[in-house]
C-alpha positions in Angstrom: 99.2 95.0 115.9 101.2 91.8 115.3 100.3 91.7 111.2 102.8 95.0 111.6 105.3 93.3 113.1 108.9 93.0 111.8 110.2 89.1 112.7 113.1 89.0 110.0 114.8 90.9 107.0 116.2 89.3 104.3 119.9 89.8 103.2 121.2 88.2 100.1 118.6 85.7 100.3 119.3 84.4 104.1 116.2 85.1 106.6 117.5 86.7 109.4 115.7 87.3 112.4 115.3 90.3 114.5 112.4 92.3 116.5 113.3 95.8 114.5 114.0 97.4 111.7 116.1 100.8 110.9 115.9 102.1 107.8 118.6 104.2 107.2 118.8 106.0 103.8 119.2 109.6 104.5 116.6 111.6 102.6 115.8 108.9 100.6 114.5 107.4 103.4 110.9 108.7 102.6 110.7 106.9 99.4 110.4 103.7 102.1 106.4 104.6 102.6 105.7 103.5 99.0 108.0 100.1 100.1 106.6 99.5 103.4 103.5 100.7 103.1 104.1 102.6 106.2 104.7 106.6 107.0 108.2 107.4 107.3 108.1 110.7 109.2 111.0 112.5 107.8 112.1 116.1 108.8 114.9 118.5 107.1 116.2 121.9 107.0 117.4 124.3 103.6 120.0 125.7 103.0 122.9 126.7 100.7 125.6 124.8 99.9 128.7 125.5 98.1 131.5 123.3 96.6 134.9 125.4 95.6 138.9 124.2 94.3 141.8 126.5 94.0 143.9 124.4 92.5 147.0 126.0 93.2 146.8 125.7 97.1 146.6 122.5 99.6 143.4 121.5 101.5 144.5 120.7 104.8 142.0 117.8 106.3 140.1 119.4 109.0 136.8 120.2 108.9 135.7 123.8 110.6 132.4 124.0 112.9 131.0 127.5 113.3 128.6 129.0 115.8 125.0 129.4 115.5 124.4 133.0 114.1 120.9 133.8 115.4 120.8 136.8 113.3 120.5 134.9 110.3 119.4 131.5 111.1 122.9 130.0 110.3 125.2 127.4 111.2 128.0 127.1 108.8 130.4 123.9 108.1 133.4 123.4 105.9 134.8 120.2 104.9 137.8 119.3 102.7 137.4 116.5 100.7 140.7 114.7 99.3 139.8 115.9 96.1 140.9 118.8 97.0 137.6 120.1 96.9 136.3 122.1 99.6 132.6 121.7 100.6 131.0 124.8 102.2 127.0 124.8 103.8 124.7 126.4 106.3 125.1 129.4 104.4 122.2 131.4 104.7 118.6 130.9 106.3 118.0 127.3 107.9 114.3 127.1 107.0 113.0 124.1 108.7 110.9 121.8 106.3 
């Protein structure tokens, strides 16, 4: 259907012309239907995350990829963050919603 047809996006108020469109927002992306006027099909999976400091140690700046753990469902990740922050998820069940 050509009405549905994407022929140019604007960007600080220049046309400018292409044949798609990516709408990359993250989870926010759904919130495009209501802009569009189109369904955004949008997929996602819970699960705990956890943000800890010790402020009397170092975070060294390499982020750690663990194995799928079928016995549980999970798939944990830890990433430092130069705050010195350490950002922990997967933890627990990966319920698909």
């Amino acid at each position: 259907d050509a009405s549905m047809s994407v022929s140019a996006v604007v960007i600080d108020g220049e046309r400018v012309a292409c044949r798609a469109f990516a709408c990359t927002m993250g989870p926010w992306a759904a919130l495009a239907q209501d802009w569009f006027d189109i369904p955004v099909p949008m997929t996602g999976i819970k699960s705990t995350s956890i943000v800890f400091k010790d402020a009397s140690r170092e975070v060294e700046p390499f982020a750690l990829f663990c194995g799928e753990d079928s016995r549980f469902g999970t798939h944990l990740e830890v990433y430092p963050r130069n705050s010195g922050e350490v950002y922990l998820c997967g933890i627990g069940g990966s319920e698909y919603v």
